[in-house]
BAGU-64263 format. One line per 3 residues: for each residue x, y, z of C-alpha. Coordinates in Angstrom, 1 decimal. Each point is the difference from the previous one (the first is absolute). Last residue first. Example, Ala and Ser with C-alpha at 12.3 -4.5 7.8 and 13.67 -1.06 7.14 Angstrom:
13.7/-1.1/7.1 | -1.4/-3.4/0.7;
! end
This chain:
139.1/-16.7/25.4 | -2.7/-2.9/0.3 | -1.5/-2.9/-2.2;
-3.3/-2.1/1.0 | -1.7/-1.8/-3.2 | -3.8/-0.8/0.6;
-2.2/-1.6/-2.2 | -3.6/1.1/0.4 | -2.5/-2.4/-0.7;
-3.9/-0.3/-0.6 | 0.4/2.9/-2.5 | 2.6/-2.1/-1.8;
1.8/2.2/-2.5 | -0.2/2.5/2.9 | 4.0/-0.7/1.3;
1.1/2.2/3.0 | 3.9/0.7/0.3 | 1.4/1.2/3.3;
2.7/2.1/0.6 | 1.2/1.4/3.1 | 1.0/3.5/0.7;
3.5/2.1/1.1 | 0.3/1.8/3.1 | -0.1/-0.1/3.7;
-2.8/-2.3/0.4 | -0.9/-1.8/-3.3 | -2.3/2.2/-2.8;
-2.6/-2.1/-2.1 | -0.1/-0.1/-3.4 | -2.8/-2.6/-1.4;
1.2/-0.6/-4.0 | -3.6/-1.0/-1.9 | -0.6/-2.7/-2.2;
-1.9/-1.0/-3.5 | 2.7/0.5/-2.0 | -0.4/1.3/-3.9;
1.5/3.8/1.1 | 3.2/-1.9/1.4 | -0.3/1.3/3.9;
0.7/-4.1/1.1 | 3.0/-0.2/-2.5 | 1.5/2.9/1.8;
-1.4/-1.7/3.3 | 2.1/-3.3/-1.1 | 2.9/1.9/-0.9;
2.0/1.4/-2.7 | -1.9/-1.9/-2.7 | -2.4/3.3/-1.0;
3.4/1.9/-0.1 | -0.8/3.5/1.5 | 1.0/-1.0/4.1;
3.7/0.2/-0.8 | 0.1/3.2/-2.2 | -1.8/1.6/3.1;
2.9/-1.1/1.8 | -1.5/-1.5/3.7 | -0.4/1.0/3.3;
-3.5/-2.2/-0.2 | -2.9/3.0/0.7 | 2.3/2.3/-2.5;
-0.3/-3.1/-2.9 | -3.6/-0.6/1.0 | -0.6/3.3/-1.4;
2.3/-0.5/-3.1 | -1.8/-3.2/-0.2 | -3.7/1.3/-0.4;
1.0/2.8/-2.1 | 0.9/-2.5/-2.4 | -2.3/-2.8/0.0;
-3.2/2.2/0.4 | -2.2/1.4/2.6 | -2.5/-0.2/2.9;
1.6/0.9/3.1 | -1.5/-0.9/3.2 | 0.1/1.8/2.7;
0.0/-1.0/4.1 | -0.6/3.0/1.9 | 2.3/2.5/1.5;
1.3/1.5/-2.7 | 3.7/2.1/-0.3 | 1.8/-3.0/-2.0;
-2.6/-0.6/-2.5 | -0.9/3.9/-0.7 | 3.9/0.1/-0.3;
0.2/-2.9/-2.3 | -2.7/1.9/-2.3 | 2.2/3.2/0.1;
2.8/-2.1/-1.0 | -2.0/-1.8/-2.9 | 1.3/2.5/-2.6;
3.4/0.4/1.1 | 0.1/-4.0/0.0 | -1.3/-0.1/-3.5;
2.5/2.6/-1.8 | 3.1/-2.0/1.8 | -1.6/-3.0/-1.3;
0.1/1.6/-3.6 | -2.7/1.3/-1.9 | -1.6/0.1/-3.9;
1.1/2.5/-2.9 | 2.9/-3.0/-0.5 | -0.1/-2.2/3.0;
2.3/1.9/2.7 | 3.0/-1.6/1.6 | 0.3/1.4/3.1;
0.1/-2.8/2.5 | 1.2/-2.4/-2.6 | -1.8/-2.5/-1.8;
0.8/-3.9/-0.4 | -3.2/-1.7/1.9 | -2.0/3.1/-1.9;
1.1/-1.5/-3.2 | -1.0/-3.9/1.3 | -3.6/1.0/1.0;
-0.8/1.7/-3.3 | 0.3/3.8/-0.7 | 1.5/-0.2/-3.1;
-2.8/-0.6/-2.5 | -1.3/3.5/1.7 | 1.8/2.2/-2.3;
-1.7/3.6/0.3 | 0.5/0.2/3.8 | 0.4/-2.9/2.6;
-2.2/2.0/2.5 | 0.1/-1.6/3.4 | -3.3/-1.0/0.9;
-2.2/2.4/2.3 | -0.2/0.2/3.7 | 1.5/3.9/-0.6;
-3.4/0.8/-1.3 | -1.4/-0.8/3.8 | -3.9/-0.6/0.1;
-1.0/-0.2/3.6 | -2.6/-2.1/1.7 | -0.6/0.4/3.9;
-1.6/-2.8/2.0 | -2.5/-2.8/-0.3 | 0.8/-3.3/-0.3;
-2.3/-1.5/-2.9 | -1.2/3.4/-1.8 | 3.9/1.2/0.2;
1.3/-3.6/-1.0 | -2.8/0.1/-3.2 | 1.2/3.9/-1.0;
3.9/-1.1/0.9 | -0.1/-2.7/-3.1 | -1.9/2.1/-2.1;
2.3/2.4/-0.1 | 2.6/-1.7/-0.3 | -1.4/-1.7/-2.9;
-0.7/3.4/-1.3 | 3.6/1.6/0.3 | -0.2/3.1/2.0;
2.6/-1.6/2.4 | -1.3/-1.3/3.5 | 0.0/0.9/3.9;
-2.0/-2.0/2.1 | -0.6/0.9/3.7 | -0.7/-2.5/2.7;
-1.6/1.1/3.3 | -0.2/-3.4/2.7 | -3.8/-0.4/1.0;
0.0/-3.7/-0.5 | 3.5/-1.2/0.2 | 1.2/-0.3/-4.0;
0.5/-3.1/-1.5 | -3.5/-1.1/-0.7 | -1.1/3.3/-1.3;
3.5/0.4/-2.1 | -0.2/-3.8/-1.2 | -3.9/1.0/-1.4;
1.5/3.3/-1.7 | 3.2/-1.8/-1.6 | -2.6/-3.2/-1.4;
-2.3/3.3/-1.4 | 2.9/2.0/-1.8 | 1.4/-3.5/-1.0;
-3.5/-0.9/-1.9 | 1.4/0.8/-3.7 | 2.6/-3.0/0.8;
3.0/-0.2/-2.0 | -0.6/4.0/0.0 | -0.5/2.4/-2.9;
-1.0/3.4/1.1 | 2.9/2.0/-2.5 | 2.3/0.1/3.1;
-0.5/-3.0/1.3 | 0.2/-0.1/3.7 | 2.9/-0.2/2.4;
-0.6/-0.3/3.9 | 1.9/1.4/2.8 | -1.8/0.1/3.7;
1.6/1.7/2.6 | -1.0/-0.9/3.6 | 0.2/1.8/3.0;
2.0/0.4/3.7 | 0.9/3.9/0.5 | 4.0/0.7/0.8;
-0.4/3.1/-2.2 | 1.3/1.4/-3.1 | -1.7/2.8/-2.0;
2.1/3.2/1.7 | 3.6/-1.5/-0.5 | -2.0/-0.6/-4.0;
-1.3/3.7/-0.1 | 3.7/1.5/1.1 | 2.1/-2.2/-2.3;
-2.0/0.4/-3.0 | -0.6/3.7/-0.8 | 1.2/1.7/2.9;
3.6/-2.1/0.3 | 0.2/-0.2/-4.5 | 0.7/3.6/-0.1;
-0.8/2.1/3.9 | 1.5/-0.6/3.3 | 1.0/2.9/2.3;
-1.9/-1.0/3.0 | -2.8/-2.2/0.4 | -2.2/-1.5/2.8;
-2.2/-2.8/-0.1 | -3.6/-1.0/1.0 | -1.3/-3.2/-2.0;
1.1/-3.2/2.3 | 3.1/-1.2/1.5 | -0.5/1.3/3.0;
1.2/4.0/-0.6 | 2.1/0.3/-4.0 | 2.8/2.5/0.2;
1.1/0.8/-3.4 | 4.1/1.9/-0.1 | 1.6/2.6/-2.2;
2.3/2.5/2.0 | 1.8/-0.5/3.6 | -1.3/3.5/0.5;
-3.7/-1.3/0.5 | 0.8/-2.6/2.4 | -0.2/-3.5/0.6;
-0.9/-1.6/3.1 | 2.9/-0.5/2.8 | 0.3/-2.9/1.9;
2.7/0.4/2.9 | -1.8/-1.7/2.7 | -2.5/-1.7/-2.3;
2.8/-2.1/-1.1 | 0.5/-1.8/3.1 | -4.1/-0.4/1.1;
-0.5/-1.5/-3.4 | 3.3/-2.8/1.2 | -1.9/-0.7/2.9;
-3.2/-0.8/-1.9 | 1.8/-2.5/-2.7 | 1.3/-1.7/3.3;
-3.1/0.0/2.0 | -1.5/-1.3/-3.6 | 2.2/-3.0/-0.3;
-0.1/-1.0/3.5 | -3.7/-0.7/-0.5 | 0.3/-1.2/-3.5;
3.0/-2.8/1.7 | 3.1/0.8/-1.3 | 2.3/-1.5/-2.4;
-1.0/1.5/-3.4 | -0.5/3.6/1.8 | 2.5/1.7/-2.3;
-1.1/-2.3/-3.4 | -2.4/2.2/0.3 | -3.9/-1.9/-1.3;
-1.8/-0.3/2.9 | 1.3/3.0/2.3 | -0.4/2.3/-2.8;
-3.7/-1.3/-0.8 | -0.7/0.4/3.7 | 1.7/3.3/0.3;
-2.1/1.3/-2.7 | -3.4/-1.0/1.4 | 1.6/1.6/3.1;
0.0/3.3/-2.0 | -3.2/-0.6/-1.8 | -2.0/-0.3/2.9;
2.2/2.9/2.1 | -1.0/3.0/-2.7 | 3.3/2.0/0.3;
1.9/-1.3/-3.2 | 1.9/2.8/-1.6 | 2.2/-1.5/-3.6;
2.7/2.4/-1.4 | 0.4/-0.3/-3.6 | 3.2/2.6/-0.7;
0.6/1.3/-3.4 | 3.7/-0.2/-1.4 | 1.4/1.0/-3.3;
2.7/-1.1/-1.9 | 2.1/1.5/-3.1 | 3.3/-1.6/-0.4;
2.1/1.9/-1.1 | 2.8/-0.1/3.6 | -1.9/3.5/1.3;
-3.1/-2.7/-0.5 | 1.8/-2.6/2.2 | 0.9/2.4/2.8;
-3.5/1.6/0.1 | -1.3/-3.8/0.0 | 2.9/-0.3/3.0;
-1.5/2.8/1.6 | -3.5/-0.3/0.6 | 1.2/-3.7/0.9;
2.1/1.2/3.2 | -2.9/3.2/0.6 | -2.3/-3.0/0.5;
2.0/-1.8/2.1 | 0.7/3.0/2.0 | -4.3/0.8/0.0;
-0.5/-2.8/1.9 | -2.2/-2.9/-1.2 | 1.4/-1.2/-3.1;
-1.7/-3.3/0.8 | 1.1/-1.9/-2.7 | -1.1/-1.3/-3.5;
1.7/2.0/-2.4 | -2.2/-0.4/-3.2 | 2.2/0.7/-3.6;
-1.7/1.3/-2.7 | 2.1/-0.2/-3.5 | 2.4/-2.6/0.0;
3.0/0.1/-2.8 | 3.2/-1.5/1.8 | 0.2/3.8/1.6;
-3.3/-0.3/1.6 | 1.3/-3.6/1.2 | 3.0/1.2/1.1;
-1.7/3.2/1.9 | -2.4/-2.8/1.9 | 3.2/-2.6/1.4;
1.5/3.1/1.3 | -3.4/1.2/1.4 | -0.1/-3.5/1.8;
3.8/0.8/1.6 | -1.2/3.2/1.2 | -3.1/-2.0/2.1;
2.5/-2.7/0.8 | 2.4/2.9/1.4 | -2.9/1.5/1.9;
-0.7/-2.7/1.9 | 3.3/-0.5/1.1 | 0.3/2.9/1.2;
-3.1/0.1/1.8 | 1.2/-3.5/1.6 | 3.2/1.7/1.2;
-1.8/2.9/1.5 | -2.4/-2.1/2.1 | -2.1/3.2/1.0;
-2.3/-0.2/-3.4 | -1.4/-3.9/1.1 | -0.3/-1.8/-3.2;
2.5/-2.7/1.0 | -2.1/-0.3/3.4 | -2.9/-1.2/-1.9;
1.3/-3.5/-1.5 | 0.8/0.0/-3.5 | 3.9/0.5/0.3;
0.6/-2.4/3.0 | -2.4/-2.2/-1.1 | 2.2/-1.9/-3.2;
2.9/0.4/3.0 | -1.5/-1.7/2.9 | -1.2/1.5/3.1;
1.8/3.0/1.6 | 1.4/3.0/-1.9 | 2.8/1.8/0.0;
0.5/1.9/-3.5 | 3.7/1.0/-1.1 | 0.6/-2.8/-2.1;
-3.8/-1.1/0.0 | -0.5/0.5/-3.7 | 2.6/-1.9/-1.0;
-1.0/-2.4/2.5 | -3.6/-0.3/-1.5 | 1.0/-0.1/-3.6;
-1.8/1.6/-2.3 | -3.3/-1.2/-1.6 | -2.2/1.1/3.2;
1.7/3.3/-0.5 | -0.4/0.3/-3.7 | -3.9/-1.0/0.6;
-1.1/2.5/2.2 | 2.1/2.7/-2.3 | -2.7/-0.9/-2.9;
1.4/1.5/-3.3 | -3.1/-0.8/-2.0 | 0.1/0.1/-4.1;
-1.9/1.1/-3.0 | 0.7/0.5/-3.8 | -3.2/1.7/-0.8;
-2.5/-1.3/-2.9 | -3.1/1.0/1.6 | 0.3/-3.7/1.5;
2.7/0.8/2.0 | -1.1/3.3/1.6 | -3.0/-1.5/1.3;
1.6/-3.8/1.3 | 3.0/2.2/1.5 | -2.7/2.8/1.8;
-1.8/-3.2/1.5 | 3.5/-1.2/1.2 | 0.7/3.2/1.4;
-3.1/0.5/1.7 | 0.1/-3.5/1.9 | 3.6/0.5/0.7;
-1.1/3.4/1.8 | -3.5/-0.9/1.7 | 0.3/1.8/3.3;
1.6/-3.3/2.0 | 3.5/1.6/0.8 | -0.1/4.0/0.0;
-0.3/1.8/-3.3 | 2.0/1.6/-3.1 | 0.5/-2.1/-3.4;
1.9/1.8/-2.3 | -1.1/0.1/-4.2 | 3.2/0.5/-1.5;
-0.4/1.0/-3.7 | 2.3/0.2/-3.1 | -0.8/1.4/-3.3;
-1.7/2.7/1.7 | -3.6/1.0/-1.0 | -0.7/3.9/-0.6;
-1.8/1.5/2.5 | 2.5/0.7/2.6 | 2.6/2.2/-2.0;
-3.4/2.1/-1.5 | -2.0/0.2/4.1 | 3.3/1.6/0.7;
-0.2/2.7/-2.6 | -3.8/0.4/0.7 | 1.2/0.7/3.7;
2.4/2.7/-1.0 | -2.5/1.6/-2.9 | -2.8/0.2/2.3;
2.4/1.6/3.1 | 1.7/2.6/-2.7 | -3.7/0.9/-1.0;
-1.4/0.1/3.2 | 2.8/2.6/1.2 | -0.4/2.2/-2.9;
-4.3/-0.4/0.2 | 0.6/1.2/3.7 | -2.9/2.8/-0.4;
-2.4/-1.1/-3.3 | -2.6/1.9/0.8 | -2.8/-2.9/0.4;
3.2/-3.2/1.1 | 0.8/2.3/3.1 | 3.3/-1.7/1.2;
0.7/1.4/3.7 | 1.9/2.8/0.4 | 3.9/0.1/0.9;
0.8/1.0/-4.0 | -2.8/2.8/0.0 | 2.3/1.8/2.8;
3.4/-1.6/-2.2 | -1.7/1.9/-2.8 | 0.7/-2.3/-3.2;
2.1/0.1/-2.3 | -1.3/-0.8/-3.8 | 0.8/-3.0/-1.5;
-2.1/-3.0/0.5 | -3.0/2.6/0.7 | 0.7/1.5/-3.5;
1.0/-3.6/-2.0 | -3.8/-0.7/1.6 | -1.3/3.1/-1.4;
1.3/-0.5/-3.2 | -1.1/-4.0/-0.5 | -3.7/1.5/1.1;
-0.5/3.0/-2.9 | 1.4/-2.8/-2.0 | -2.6/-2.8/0.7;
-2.6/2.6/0.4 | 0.6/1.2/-3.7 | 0.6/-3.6/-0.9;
-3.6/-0.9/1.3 | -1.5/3.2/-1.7 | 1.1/-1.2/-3.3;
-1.6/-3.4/0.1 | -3.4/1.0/1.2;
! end
C-alpha cells in the first residue's frame, strides 16, 4: 500500500546517502562491483551521478547547432546535408549549408594558387586530384584556409540569428576536427552557446559507392570539362589522397552519428534532445531508393465534386502502376479518406494504414476564419484560437514524413488540403507558409480538397524530387504538369 511504499522509499534514500558517504575498505574498494550485496555501491554512485550530469548539459537543445559533415569524397555528404536542410527547415528551423567545395570553386583560382604549382589551367588547378594530395604542403594549406574561411562565413550567420548551421566538408583528419572543436568552444567562451555533433558518412558497399561517383562526376561543376571517363580516374585519384590520412571519428572527440551506405544502420555518440528524437530517425529513414509519392486531398466531411473520385484514383493507380509494383496507402481517419484508400487497397493491392496525423488542420472554435485567403496570410506559429498552427501540423505529420521518407515502395497518401501541402512543402524546399495558400501554386491548387488530381513526387538523382500533377476530372485523361526542386 501507500504507506509501505514511502517506508521503502526512505529506508532506500538512507542507505544510498550511506554508500555515497561512508569510506570504503580500499581491499573492498579494488573488487569488482557486486550489484546483490551492494560492494562498490560508493564508486557506482559517484560514476551514475558523473555520467547522468553529462547526459543533463547534452540533453537539453542548444540555441545554436553545427551539424559537421565527416567522410571521404563521393560517401553521400552534400546529399545528406541538403536532405537534413529541407528536414530541419520545414520543422520551422532557420537552416543553412556552409559548403567549403563551393567557397573554393567561388574564389579565385590564382589567389588560391599563390603558393600552389600546378599544371593545366587555373579553374583545374584547384579541382584536379593532385590539389588534394596530403604531401603537397602548400595545397593542404590552402585547403584548410578555405575550410576556416567557410566556418567564418557559418559563425556570422549563427550570430546574424541562424539556428542549425550544416558544414559541408570533409573534416577528415582529426586536426581539422580538433580546429572546429575549438573555435565552437572559442565562440561559446565568447556567449554564444554552440554545440557541435559530427555526421560522418561510411560507404564500403562498391554498387553504391561508384553509383555515387557517377552522380558526382555528372553533376560537379569540378569535372565540367572532362570527359566521364577522365572524370572519374580523377574523382578516384583524389579518394586514394584522402584515404591516406582519413581518420573516422572517435569516441573522445564527443557527440557524433555515423550512418554505414546510406541506408538504416548508424552509429551514435553523445546525442540526445531534438538529435535522438528527430534528427537520428530521419538520417536513418532516407535512402537513395527510386519510388513514387502520391499526394491527394479529399473532403474532409465525404463531400467530393465527384462522389466516384475514390474509384477514378483506384482505376489510374492500377493502370499507372507496373504490374506487380507494392503500393501502400496511408490516409487520415476521415471517412472519405477512408473510403477512398479502402477502393485503391481492393484495386492495387498492398498495405493500408490509418494515420491520425493525416488529418485536417484544426481551425479551433471559430472556423469562419479558416478560408483559403486567411491561411494564404498566416504565420508559421500563429495558432487558430483552441484550434492549430502550421508549426502544430508539421510536428504532427513528421512521424508520417518519416514513414514516407524511410519506405521502399511507392505510397500514396490520402488526405486533406492542409496536411497535404505542408508535406509537399518539405518534398519542394519550400516555406510551409508558402505552400498553405490554395493559389500559391498550381499543385497547391491541384491538392484543394474539391480537385480531382493527384501531386506524383518523385526523387531526382542526388537530391531533390520532380513534380508532376495528374488531373482525374476526365477519367479518359490525365493532364500532366512537370515541376522540379
Amino acid at each position: 500500500n501507500e504507506s509501505n511504499l514511502m517506508v521503502a522509499a526512505t529506508q532506500l534514500q538512507h542507505y544510498w546517502v550511506h554508500c555515497t558517504t561512508v569510506e570504503m575498505d580500499p581491499i573492498r574498494a579494488s573488487r569488482p562491483v557486486d550489484y546483490y550485496n551492494g560492494t562498490g555501491a560508493a564508486q557506482t554512485a559517484n560514476l551514475m551521478l558523473s555520467k547522468l550530469a553529462s547526459r543533463s548539459r547534452l540533453t537539453r537543445d542548444s540555441p545554436k547547432l553545427i551539424l559537421a559533415m565527416v567522410g571521404l569524397p563521393a560517401r553521400g555528404k552534400s546529399f545528406i546535408s541538403h536532405k537534413l536542410a529541407a528536414f530541419l527547415s520545414w520543422s520551422g528551423l532557420r537552416v543553412e549549408i556552409f559548403n567549403a567545395g563551393q567557397n573554393r570553386r567561388s574564389q579565385s583560382a590564382e589567389q588560391i594558387l599563390v603558393s600552389h604549382k600546378s599544371t593545366g589551367s587555373q579553374a583545374r588547378a584547384v579541382s584536379q586530384a593532385s590539389f588534394f594530395d596530403t604531401s603537397n604542403v602548400a595545397a593542404s594549406k590552402a585547403r584548410e584556409e578555405i575550410a576556416m574561411s567557410t566556418l567564418d562565413e557559418l559563425f556570422h550567420w549563427l550570430e546574424q540569428g541562424g539556428d542549425i548551421a550544416i558544414f559541408d566538408a570533409t573534416n577528415s583528419t582529426l586536426k581539422r576536427r580538433r580546429a572546429v572543436i575549438e573555435r565552437v568552444e572559442a565562440e561559446s567562451r565568447n556567449g554564444h552557446e554552440v554545440r557541435i555533433v559530427f555526421i560522418e558518412s561510411i560507404c564500403d558497399d562498391a554498387s553504391i559507392l561508384e553509383a555515387n561517383m557517377l552522380a558526382k562526376v555528372r553533376a560537379s561543376p569540378d569535372f565540367a570539362t572532362l570527359t566521364e571517363a577522365e572524370a572519374l580516374a580523377d574523382l578516384t585519384e583524389r579518394i586514394i589522397n584522402y584515404e591516406k590520412a582519413y581518420e573516422s571519428v572517435q569516441d573522445e572527440e564527443g557527440a557524433y552519428i555515423k550512418l554505414y551506405n546510406l541506408s538504416s544502420k548508424a552509429t551514435a555518440n553523445q546525442v540526445f534532445g531534438r538529435m535522438t528524437k528527430s534528427v537520428l530517425p530521419f538520417l536513418t529513414a532516407i535512402h537513395i531508393g527510386v519510388r513514387s509519392v502520391y499526394l491527394a486531398a479529399v473532403q474532409p466531411c465525404g463531400v467530393n465534386a465527384d462522389p466516384n473520385f475514390g474509384s477514378k484514383l483506384a482505376h489510374w493507380l492500377a493502370e499507372s502502376q507496373a504490374a506487380g509494383t507494392p503500393l501502400r496507402v496511408l490516409s487520415s481517419t476521415k471517412p472519405a479518406a477512408m473510403e477512398a484508400a479502402m477502393a485503391v487497397s481492393k484495386a492495387c493491392g498492398g498495405d493500408w494504414d490509418v494515420i491520425p496525423g493525416l488529418n485536417p488542420l484544426d481551425d479551433g472554435r471559430n472556423n469562419s476564419c479558416a478560408g483559403p485567403e486567411h491561411l494564404s496570410r498566416m504565420a508559421f506559429e500563429e495558432r487558430f484560437d483552441g484550434g492549430e498552427s502550421f508549426a502544430d501540423l508539421v510536428r504532427r505529420l513528421e512521424p508520417c514524413l518519416l514513414d514516407l521518407e524511410a519506405s521502399m515502395d511507392s505510397v500514396l497518401v490520402l488526405s486533406h488540403g492542409s496536411p497535404c501541402r505542408a508535406l509537399r512543402a518539405y518534398f519542394m524546399g519550400c516555406p510551409v507558409v508558402a505552400c498553405m495558400g490554395v493559389a500559391s501554386s498550381a499543385a497547391s491548387m491541384a491538392l484543394a480538397e474539391e480537385s480531382e488530381c493527384i501531386v506524383e513526387l518523385v526523387p531526382k538523382v542526388g537530391g531533390g524530387w520532380v513534380e508532376t500533377i495528374h488531373d482525374l476530372s476526365d477519367s479518359d485523361t490525365s493532364k500532366d504538369i512537370n515541376s522540379d526542386k
